[in-house]
Every structure is written in C-alpha cells, then in structure tokens.
C-alpha positions, 0 to 999 in steps of 0.5 A, spaced: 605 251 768 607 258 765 600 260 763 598 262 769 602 269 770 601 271 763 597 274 761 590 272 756 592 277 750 599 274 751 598 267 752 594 267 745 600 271 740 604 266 743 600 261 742 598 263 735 606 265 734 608 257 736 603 254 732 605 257 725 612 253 727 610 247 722 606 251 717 614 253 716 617 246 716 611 245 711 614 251 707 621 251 708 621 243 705 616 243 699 619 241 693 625 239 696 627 246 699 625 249 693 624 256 697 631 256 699 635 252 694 632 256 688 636 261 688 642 257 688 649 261 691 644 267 692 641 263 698 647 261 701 650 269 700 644 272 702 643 268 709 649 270 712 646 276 712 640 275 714 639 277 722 643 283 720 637 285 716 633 284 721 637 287 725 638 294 721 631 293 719 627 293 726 632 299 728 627 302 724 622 302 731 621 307 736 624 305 742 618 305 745 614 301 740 620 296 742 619 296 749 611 296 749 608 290 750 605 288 742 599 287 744 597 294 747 600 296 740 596 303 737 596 305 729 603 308 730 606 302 733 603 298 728 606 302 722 612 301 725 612 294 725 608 294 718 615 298 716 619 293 719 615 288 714 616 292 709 624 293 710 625 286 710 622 284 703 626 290 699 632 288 703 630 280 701 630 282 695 635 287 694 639 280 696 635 276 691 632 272 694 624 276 694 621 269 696 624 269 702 618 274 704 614 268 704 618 265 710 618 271 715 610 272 713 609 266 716 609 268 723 608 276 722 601 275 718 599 270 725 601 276 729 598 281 726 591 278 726 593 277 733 594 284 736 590 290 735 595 291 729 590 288 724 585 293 725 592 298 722 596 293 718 592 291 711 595 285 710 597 282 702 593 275 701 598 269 701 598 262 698 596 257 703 601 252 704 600 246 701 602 240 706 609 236 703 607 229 705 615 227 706 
C-alpha cells in the first residue's frame, strides 16, 4: 500500500484529485458529447493543441513553484498556479472552444480547495454536473 510513505496532506490532494476522475466522465459525456463536439472542427483543431498550451501555460511558474510540493504552497505560488488557470482559459478560448475550461476546472477547483491555495485563490462558483444516466 502506497499510503504509508506519503504523507497526510498529500494522501488527501491525491485523493481528492483521483476522485473528481468521474465527475469528468460524467462532464465529457453529457449530452452525448456535447462539450466536445459542439464546437464541431474548432474541437478537433484546437486538441491538437492542447498539451502545447498547457505546456506554454504552466511555464509561467517560477521554478521553485515547480518543484515545491502543492501542498506547502504560500500566496505567491497560489498566484502562479491561479495564472496558470487563468492562462489556459484565454488560450482555450482564443482556439474557440472556451467550455473547455469547464474540464481542466474539474480537477483544479478540487485541488485548490485541497491545498492552502484556497485561502489565496477565489474561486468562480461552477454548475454542478448533472448525472448523464448512460
């Protein structure tokens, strides 16, 4: 069992992290792929580019932010990480596909509220996602 050479804070993020895996099924199949395929060939061009905009996006932290573990994160690395959110939207919606954001949101709003960063980063209140019933 890996648990018992992580540590508490860690164990909980990964936790809460893992756990949002379905909600993201649940988001990326409602409506029958609605979020993906609504915006018809700007999808299909514009995911080809993602992981480059993460890339260019999380460049944007501090090597130090980088390497520090989230959950020892102070305001200024919170800031970073909120810029890497912030840096990825405008980027998804430069390729015109904004609801996109609603994906990468699953699992950053969870890992906020998980580290320190919640008491840096203000986060936009979301939609539920609905259950798809498939």
């Amino acid at each position: 069992m890996v648990r018992k050479c992580v540590e508490p804070d860690r164990i909980a993020l990964y936790d809460t992290f893992v756990s949002t895996i379905p909600q993201a099924v649940e988001l990326i199949c409602k409506n029958d792929g609605e979020l993906i395929f609504a915006d018809g060939p700007n999808f299909k061009e514009c995911s080809k580019k993602l992981p480059r905009y993460l890339e260019d996006c999380s460049s944007n932290i501090a090597s130090f932010a980088d390497t520090m573990d989230l959950t020892a994160y102070g305001e200024y690395q919170c800031t970073e990480l909120d810029k890497v959110r912030q840096c990825y939207k405008k980027e998804l919606a430069d390729c015109r596909v904004p609801r996109m954001i609603e994906l990468f949101d699953l699992f950053y709003r969870p890992v906020v509220k998980a580290s320190p960063c919640v008491d840096f980063i203000k986060l936009e209140e979301l939609k539920e996602v609905e259950n798809n019933n498939i």
